[in-house]
N, C-alpha and C positions, 0 to 999 in steps of 0.2 A: 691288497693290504698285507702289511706285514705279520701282523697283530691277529690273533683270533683268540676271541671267547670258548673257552672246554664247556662240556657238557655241566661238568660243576658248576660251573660260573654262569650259564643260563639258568640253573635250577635254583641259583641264590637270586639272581635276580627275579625270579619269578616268585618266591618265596619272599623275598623283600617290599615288591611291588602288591601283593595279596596283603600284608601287612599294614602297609600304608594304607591300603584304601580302606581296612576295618580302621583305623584309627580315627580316620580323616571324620571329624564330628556331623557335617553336614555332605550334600550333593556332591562329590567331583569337582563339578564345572560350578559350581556356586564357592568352591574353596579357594579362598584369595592369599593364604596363608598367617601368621600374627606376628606382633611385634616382642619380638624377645625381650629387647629393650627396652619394651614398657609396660602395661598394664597386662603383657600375655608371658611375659618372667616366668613365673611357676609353674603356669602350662608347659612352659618350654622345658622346667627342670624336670617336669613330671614325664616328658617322651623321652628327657636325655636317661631318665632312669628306667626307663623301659626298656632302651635300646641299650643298655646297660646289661640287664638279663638275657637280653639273646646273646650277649657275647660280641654287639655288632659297635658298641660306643671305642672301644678298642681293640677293633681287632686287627690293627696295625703294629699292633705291643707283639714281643719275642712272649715265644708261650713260656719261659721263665716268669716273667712277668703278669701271667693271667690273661693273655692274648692271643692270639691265631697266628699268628703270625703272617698273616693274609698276603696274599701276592697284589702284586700292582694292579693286574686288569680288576683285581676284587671291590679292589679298593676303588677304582674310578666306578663302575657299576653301583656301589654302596654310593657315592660321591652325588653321579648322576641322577641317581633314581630321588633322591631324597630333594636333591635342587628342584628337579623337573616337579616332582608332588610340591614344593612351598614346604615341606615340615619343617619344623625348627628338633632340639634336642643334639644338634652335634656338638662338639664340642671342641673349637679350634685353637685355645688357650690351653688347656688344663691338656686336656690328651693328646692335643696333637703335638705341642709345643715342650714345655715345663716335663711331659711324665719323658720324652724321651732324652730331655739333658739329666734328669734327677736319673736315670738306671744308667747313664753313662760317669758323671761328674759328681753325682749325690753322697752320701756318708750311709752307712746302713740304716740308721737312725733316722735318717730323713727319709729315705725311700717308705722304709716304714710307716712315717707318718700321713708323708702326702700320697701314695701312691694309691693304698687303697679306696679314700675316699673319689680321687678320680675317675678311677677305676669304675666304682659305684653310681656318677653321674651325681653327687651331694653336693659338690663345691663350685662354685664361678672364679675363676683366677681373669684377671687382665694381665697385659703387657705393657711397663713402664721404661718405653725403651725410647722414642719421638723427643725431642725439647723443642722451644721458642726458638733456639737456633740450631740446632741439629735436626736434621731431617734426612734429607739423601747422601749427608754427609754426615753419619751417625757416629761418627769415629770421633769427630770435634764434642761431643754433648763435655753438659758441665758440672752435674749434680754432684756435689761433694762428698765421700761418703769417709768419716775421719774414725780414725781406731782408738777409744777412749778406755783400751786394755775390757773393762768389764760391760764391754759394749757398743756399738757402733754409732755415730751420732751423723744425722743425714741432712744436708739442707738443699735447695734447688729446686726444679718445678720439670714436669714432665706434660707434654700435649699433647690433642688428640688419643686420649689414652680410651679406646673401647673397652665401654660395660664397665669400665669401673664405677659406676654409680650402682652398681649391680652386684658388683665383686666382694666377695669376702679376705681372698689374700689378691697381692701382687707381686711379679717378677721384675726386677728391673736392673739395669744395668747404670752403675754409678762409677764417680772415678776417684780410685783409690791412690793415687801416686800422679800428681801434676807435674811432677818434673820430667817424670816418662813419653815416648815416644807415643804420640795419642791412641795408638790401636792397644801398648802393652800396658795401660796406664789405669786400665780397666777391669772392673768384677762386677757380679753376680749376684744378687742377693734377692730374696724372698720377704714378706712381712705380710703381717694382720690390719690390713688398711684401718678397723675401729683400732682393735688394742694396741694399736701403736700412734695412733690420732694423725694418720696422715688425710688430709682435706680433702677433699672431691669437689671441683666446681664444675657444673655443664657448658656443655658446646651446643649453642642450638645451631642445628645448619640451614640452607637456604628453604628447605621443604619445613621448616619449626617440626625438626624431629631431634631428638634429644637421643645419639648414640654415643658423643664424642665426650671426654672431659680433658679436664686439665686438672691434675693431681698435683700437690704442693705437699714439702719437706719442710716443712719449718722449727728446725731443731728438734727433729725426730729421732729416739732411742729406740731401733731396734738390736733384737738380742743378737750375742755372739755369732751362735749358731743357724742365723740366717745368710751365712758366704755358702756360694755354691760352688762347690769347685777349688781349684787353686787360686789363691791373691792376686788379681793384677791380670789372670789369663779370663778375664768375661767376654772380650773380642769374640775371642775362639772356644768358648765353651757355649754362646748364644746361639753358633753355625751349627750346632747338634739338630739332628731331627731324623735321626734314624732312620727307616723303611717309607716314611710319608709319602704318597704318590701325589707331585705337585703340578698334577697336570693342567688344571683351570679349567675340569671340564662343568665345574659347578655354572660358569658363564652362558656356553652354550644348551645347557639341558636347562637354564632357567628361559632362556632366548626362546629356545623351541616350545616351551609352556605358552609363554606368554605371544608369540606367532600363532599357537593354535588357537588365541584367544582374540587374536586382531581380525583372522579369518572369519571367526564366527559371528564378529561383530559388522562386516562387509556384509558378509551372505546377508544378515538380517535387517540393513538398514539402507533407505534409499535415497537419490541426492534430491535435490530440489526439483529434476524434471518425474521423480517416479520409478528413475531404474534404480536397479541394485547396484549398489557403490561397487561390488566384486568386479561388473562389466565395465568399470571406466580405465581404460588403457593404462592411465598413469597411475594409477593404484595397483591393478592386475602387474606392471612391469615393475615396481619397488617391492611387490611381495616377492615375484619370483627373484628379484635380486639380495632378498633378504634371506631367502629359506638357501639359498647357496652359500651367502654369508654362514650362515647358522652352519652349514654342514662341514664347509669350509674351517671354520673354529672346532666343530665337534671332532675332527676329525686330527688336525693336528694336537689337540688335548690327546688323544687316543696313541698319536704319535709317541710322544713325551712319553707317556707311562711303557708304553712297548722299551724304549730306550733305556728306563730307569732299568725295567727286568732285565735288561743285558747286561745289567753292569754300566752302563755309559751316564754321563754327566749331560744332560739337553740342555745346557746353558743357552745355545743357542735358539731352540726349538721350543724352549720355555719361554723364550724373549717374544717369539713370533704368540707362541698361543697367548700371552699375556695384553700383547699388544687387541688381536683380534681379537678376543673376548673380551675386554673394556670397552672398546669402539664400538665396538655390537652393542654393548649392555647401553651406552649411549644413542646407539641410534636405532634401536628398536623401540625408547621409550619416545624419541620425538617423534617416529613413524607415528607411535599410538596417538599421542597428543594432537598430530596432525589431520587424521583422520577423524578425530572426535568432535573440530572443530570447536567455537567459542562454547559450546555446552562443557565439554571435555576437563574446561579450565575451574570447573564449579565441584564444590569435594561435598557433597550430599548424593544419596542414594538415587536421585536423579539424573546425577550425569552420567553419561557413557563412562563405563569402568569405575565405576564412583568418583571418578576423574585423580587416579592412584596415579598415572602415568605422567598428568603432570609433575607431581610432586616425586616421582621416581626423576623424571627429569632432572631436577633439580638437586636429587641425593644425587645419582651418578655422575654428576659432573666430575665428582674428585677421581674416579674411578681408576683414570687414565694418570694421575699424581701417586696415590698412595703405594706404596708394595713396590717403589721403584720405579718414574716415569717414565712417560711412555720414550723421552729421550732420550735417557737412560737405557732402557732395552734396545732401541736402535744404536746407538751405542755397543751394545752388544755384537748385536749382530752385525755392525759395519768392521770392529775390529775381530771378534774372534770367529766370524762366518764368513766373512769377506775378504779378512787380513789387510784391511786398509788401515792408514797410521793413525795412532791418536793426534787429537789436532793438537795437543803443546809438543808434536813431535813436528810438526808441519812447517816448514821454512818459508817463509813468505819472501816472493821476487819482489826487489826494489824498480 
């Protein structure tokens, strides 16, 4: 490998790992993790304000900012450990997204306002960036954001907007100049989802879990001083994210959690003849082609962040870990559901896994869509790792 953890960086992880497990309320192996998004909220604000005071909710921020300035393997270590445990309290809105365009693009004044409380773990921010028809082509979105001199006035509708039924403000990107070229047409802007009455309605998805919404402008006034950045440049002021390590290794250390948890449910159960499900060949050969899998992802995540500390762009190597970490996160929960059999499919404290796996099923279907599909990333990797042509470059023989 290329990549090695220093002596520091085992003593955070082992310091980090001791931490989690005093937290963790109940047994280890009895901790299933909560829902942020719904009735475990506050719990969740109450670790993100914990991990606040270590110093560890940002410690991706430049130490101008009240940060560490952490290096990349730190960062995937903190990343990994906190996925593998189920905790909730990070915070991939506010800290990881919004606080590093605000110390790049922000006004003093504003840095001022929003940064501390981030900083603190106080606030829930969403991102209003998705429409009904803009999606992987976020560059066409429509939302109107018009200049009424003492005020901005917003109309249009945003989709799939996460936790905002949670959220206190939003970021989002509107378009300010429709005769413009669609990428330069675009800004920036922040608001107070109540004091500005913009609407929140829910997304239930396939699993009836409520994380998604659809957020609505309906001739909303927000103030002046909610543009971030310069007029017209929100394209390019969105692309900010400073130091972030985006390696995915979140995918495979939750993979390996929940492997460790299909194992123990093998070892303990047996088929209709009496044996232990662990001795049936085709069980035994999908585990072992799953824990490859697993290490196979963990290991290119690990890549990526090596890359980033070089200085290099893993565009390509980001495409790959993206791709095998969604797959995974897919087909590790139909393994579980598989092995659980028709009990499995039942969501009382009586099925195998309290039968979570199916309905994890059902959430990660999108997995392989959101954050840029999965065709999308081969795409990547077919033109800028392979150098083959884009296909409207493609000549077709008559």
């Amino acid at each position: 490998m290329r990549y090695t953890f220093t002596q520091e960086d085992e003593k955070f992880r082992q310091e980090l790992r001791n931490w989690i497990r005093n937290e963790i309320p109940v047994n280890f192996e009895k901790w299933h993790g909560v829902n942020e998004a719904g009735d475990d909220f506050e719990y969740g604000l109450k670790i993100r304000r914990k991990l606040a005071k270590k110093g560890w909710l940002t410690m991706a921020w430049p130490k101008e900012y009240g940060g560490q300035g952490a290096s990349y393997m730190k960062q995937v270590i903190f990343n990994e450990e906190m996925s593998y445990h189920r905790m909730p309290g990070r915070d991939g809105f506010g800290a990881k997204m919004l606080g590093p365009t605000l110390m790049v693009h922000g006004t003093e004044e504003q840095k001022k306002r929003f940064l501390p409380p981030i900083a603190n773990g106080e606030v829930q921010w969403c991102q209003g960036y998705s429409e009904p028809d803009s999606g992987s082509d976020l560059a066409s979105l429509k939302l109107k954001v018009e200049d009424k001199k003492d005020h901005w006035l917003v109309n249009g509708t945003k989709v799939w907007t996460s936790m905002a039924h949670k959220a206190t403000w939003i970021f989002f990107l509107g378009r300010t100049d429709p005769d413009a070229p669609k990428h330069k047409g675009i800004s920036f802007f922040v608001a107070n989802i109540e004091d500005c009455g913009i609407e929140v309605q829910p997304i239930i998805n396939m699993g009836s879990e409520h994380y998604f919404n659809q957020v609505i402008f309906n001739n909303v006034k927000i103030p002046k001083d909610s543009l971030i950045g310069e007029l017209n440049r929100g394209w390019y002021i969105a692309a900010t994210l400073l130091d972030f390590e985006r390696s995915g290794v979140e995918y495979p250390s939750s993979a390996r959690r929940n492997f460790e948890e299909i194992i123990q449910f093998v070892k303990r159960n047996k088929n209709s003849s009496g044996e232990p499900l662990i001795q049936d060949p085709y069980i035994n050969k999908t585990l072992v082609d799953l824990d490859l899998d697993i290490e196979a992802a963990r290991l290119i995540a690990y890549e990526v962040a090596y890359l980033q500390s070089e200085g290099e762009v893993p565009s390509i190597e980001g495409s790959v870990a993206k791709i095998l970490g969604t797959t995974l996160t897919q087909k590790i929960a139909k393994i579980a559901t598989d092995f659980s059999g028709l009990y499995g499919q039942l969501t009382d404290s009586s099925a195998p896994f309290d039968g979570k796996y199916l309905k994890q099923q059902l959430h990660v279907t999108a997995f392989t869509i959101f954050a840029g599909t999965t065709e999308i990333q081969k795409n990547i990797i077919a033109t800028r790792g392979l150098g083959l042509p884009r296909e409207d470059k493609l000549t077709v023989k008559k």
